[in-house]
Structures are given as C-alpha cells and as structure tokens.
N, C-alpha and C positions, 0 to 999 in steps of 0.2 A: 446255092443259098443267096438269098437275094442283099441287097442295103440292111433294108428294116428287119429280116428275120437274123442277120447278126447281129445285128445292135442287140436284140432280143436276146439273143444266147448268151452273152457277155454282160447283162446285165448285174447279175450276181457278183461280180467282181469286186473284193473286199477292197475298202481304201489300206489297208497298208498294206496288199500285197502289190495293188495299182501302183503305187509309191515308190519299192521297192523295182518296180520292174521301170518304171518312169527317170530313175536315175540312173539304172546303166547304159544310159549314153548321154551321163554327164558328168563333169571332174570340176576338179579344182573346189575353190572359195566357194564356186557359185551353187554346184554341188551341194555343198556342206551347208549352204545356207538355206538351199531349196529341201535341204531334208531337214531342220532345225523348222521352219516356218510351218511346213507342210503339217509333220510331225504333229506341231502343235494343233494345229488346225484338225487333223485327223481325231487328235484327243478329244480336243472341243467337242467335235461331232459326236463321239464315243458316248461322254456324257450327256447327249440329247438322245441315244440312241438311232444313231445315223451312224451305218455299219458298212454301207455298199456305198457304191457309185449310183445306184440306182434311186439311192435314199436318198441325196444330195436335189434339192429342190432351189427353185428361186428362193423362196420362204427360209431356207436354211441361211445362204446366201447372205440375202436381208438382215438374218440376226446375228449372222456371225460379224457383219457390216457394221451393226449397231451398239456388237461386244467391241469391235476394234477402236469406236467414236468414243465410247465410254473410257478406255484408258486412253485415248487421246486428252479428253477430256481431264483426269488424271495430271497429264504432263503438262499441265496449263500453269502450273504455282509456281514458284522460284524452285522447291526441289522437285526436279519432273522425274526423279527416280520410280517414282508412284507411278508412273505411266509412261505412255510413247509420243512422240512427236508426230503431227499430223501429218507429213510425209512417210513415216513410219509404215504409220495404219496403211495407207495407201503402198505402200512398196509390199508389206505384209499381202493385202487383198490381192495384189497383182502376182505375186508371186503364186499363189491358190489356184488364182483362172489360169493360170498358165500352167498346171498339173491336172485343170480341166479340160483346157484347151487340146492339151496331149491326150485325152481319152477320146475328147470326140473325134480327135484323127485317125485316133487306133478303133472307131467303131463301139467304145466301149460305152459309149453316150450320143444320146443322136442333137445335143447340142450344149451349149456350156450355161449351168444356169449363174455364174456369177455375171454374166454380162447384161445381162437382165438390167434396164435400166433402175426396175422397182425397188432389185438388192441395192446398185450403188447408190441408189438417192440417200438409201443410212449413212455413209461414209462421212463421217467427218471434213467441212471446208478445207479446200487446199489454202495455205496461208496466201494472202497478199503482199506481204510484208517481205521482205527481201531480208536476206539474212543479217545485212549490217546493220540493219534496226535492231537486232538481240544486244545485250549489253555483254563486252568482252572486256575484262581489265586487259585498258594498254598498259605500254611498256612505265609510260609515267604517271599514274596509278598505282601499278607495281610496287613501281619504286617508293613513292610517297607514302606509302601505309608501312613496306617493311622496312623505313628508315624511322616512323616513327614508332614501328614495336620493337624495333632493334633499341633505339635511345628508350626507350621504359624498360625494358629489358635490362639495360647495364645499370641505369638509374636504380632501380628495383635493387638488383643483387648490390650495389656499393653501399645501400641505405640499411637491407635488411639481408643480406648474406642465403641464407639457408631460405629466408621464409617468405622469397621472392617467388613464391611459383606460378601467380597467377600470370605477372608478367611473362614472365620465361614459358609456360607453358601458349599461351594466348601468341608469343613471338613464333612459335613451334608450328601452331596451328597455322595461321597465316602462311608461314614456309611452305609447308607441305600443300595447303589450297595453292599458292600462288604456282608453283615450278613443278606439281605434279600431273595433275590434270585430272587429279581422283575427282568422283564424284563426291555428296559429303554427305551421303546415306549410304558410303563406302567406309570412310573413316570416323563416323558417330556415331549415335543411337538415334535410332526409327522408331519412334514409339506405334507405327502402324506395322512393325515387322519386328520380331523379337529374336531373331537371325542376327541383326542387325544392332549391336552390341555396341556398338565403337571396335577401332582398332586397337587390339593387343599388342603386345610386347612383345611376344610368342610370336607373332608374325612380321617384327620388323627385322632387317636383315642391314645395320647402319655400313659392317665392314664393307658388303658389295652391294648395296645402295639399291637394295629392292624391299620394298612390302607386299605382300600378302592380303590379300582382300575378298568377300563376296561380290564380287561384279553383280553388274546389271541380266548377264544371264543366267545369273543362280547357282555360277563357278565361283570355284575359289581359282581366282587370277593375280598372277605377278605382276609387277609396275613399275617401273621405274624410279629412282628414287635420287634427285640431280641433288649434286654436292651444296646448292645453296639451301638446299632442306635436312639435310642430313647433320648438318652443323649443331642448328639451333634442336634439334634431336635430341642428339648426344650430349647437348648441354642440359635439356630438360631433365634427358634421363638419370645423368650423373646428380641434379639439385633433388631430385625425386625419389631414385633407393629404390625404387619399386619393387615389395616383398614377393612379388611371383612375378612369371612371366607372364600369368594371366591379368595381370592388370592392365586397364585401360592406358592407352598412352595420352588421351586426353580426359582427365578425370575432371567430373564437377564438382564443387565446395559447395553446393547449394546445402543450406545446414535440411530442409525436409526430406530431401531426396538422400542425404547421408544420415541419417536416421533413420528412414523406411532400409537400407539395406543392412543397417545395425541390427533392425529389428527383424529381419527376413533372414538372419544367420542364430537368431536368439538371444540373441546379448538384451540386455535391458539399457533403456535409454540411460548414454553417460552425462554426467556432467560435465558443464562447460563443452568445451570446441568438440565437434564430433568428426572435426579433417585430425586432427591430433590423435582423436580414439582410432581412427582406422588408420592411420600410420602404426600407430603402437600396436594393435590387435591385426596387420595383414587384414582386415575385412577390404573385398574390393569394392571399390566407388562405384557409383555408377558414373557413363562415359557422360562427356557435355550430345547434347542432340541439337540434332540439327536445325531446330527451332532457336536451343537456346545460344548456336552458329550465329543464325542470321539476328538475333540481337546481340550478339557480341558484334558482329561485321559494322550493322548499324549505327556504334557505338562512336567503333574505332575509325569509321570513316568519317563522321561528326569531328573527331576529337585531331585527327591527322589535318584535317581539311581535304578531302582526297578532291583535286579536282572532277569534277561532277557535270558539268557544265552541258556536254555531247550526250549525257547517259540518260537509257528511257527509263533511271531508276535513279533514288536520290543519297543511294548508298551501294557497296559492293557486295554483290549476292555470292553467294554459295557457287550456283553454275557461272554464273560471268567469269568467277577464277576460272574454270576448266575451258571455256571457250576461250579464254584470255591466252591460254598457254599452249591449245591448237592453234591459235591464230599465228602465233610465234612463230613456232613450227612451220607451219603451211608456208610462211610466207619466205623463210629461213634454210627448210632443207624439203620441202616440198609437202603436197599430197600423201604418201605414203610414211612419211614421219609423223605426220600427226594423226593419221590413223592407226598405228602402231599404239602411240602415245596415250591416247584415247580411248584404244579398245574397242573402235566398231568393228560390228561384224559387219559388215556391209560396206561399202569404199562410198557408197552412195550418200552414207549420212554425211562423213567427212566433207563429199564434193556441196552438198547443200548448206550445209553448215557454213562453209567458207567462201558462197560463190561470190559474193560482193570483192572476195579479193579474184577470183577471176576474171568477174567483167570489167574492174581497172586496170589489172594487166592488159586487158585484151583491148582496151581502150588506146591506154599506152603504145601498144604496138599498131594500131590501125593509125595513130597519129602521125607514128612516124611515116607507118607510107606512104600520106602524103602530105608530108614535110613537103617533097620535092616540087608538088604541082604549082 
C-alpha cells in the first residue's frame, strides 16, 4: 500500500478515538492538559458536526481560531474570568496542531490543516506589552488599603458594636482578595454566570485555612486560605450569626437587591430596613458582585490614598490583587508556588504572567558577570 492509499484508509478515524490513542505516549501534567484542551476542541468540533479527522478542514481551523479570539476578546475587562488570555488562545490552538501534527505522522492525515496560514490569521494578537505593564498590588499597596480597612474596621465596631458590618465585612473582603489569590468571579456573584453565587459558608474551612470555590475550569477547587485572611473572617463571621451555612460570606445591603430576594422567597415587601428583615427571617442575601467589587475597590483606594503613581489603573482592580500575590510568591518561594497558588493548569501561564520578574533576575545575574571585566 502505497503513501496516499493509507492516508486514504485511515481517513475515517474518529477524533476521540485519535485522542485516545495520541495520549498513550504521553504522562504527566502535559498529558492531562493535552487531553483537557484537545477534549474541548473535539466537543467544539462535535457541535459543528466534524466527527473524523477527515472532517477537520483549514475552515474548521479558521473558526475554531476565531471562537478562541472571541474569548480572548472576553478576557480583555478587569474580570478576565469571562474569558482567556491572549496567550492562552494561542497555547490552547498549539496544543490542537500538535494532535494534528501527530496524525499526519501516523498517516492519519496527509497534512495539518491548523497550520494553514488562512486558519492562524483568526487568532487573536500576541500581546506587545510585557507582563510588568499588568497592574499587580505591591507589597505597599497591600499594605496601605489593609491598614486603612483594618482602622474603619475597629473604628466601626468601638462606634457601633454589632452594626459595624459594612466595615468588618468590606475588611474581610480586602483579606481574602489581597493574601489569597482567588479570582473574584470565584468569591462574588457573576451576574453573566448564575453558578457563580458568591462564596458560602458551607465552603469556608477558617480551622484549616482553606475555601472551596468554582475555579476557572468549572471544578470545585480548594485554596489556600493564609492566616492574615482568616482573621478578619472569623471576626466577620462572629459580627454576622450567619442563620445557615448557605449564606453568602459576603452579602450586599443594597436595600433593591434585598427586596428582590424578599420577594423571590414570598414574603411581601417589609417595612423599614429590609438587612434587619432578612437577619430576622434567615432570607439569604444576595452576595456583593463583582461589579459592585470593583466600585467598592475604587472607593477604597480613593479614600486610603493607595499610592497609584506606577499603575496602568487609577485604583486596585479585582485581578491586580491576584497577580499582586503570585508576584509574592514567584519572587519569594519560586515559580511553582505560585502556580500552585493560583491554580494554573499550565506552568506556562504562571511563566508569562511573571516574566518581567525573570528578565530582572536575569539581568542581575549577566551583570554580575561582568562585574569583572
């Protein structure tokens, strides 16, 4: 049998059984990722009805290129949970051709159609921007927002005892953005995702200092949960009584949004305060979201003074806490601490994410050798 009359015969070959056979001789992370991406890709196709390998065209390619640009596109806002990172897309696409790539070796294809110049021209711009242009709370940033929601905090509770919550909770929120490295369409509400609740009660763990979350891949993922958040937690919780463990650990007082969920259990609108009526009647709140985050953030960084000076934003976003706290890390206990921390699947985002701290190291050390000359 000749070249082209195998290729021919092999034609028929289902994408997941290609898949399946494309992975046994491969392990680990990479493995796991190459079957996560592919997987996904395979479904995609699914839903276009592209079933074989045979099926898989430049044209396919092209749109599957142009679905990846579009949640690039997505990850463009302050909460990029909505979507992927432009390197992303592109790590995503590459991984793909290189489960085409494997066909056309094994004859199962007589060429790869993602390489096809016409598919990658969809793909979404590689960034220009180097990673240390993103905004990451530094260490004195940090500092200066949770010294001034710690001081409202005690201020709060010495004035008003019990009915300090806005403080006390708002101190809480802050914590856990700044030392954990959650995303904050992890710990809020998404009004484009109804999954996406806020974080409960039910899933805080303060004795061994982990939460419970829907990650970015649709898991419920454990996290780390460091002693400087854990504090103002426990102090929330204890001002708060929370009547289930289904309730939000950060709840809104917005008086329309605690009447819509008054009225979405039956009750009829009460009089006066309706944070009072659902303290007294256990109705749950709804959580703060991540919109009404990032004007609280903007608020608080107004009202602290947070130095602002370096940032390509005029207040502390949502992700800048979480890159603020890989940065720590990375630079603190390495590369693989803060991808841990973080939750990539991929080592690769971490490495991009933080390369502006490798090419000063690397700087660093070329300097020194030639200190000597």
């Amino acid at each position: 049998m000749n070249e082209g009359s195998e290729v021919q015969a092999n034609q028929e070959k289902y994408l997941e059984n290609a898949l399946e056979e494309f992975l046994e001789s491969k392990s680990g992370n990479y493995a796991m990722n190459l079957e996560r991406v592919v997987g996904q890709w395979i479904s995609y196709c699914d839903d276009r009805d592209v079933h074989t390998l045979e099926d898989v065209t430049k044209r396919t390619m092209g749109r599957y290129a142009a679905h990846l640009s579009r949640r690039a596109d997505a990850g463009q806002s302050d909460d990029v949970d909505g979507g992927i990172a432009a390197s992303t897309a592109w790590t995503y696409y590459n991984q793909v051709s290189a489960f085409l790539s494997w066909a056309v070796k094994w004859d199962y294809l007589a060429e790869n159609p993602a390489e096809k110049a016409i598919a990658k021209d969809e793909l979404p711009k590689r960034s220009s921007s180097n990673s240390g242009e993103q905004q990451f709370w530094t260490p004195e940033q940090r500092r200066t927002i949770m010294r001034y929601v710690d001081e409202r905090a005690r201020e709060a509770i010495d004035e008003h005892g019990t009915d300090a919550f806005e403080e006390v909770r708002n101190r809480a929120l802050v914590a856990l953005l700044a030392y954990s490295g959650v995303r904050g369409a992890e710990v809020l509400a998404d009004s484009r995702d109804n999954r996406r609740n806020g974080l409960r009660w039910q899933s805080v763990d303060l004795e061994n200092g982990v939460i419970t979350v829907l990650g970015k891949s649709q898991q419920k993922e454990e996290t780390a949960l460091p002693e400087q958040a854990v504090e103002p937690l426990q102090r929330l919780e204890t001002l708060l009584k929370p009547p289930t463990d289904g309730w939000p650990v950060f709840p809104s007082r917005h008086p329309p949004s605690l009447y819509a969920a008054i009225g979405d259990v039956g009750h009829d609108k009460p009089d006066g305060n309706p944070w009072g009526y659902v303290l007294e009647t256990g109705i749950e709140p709804p959580s703060v979201s991540t919109s009404g985050a990032r004007t609280l953030l903007k608020r608080l960084s107004e009202e602290a003074d947070v130095p602002l000076e370096d940032s390509p934003k005029d207040y502390l976003t949502l992700h800048g806490a979480r890159r603020g706290v890989g940065e720590k890390l990375y630079r603190e206990r390495g590369a693989a601490a803060a991808q841990r921390t973080l939750r990539h699947a991929d080592p690769q985002t971490t490495s991009e994410m933080y390369s502006h701290i490798e090419a000063s190291e690397l700087a660093e050390d070329n300097t020194e050798v030639f200190d000597g000359e």
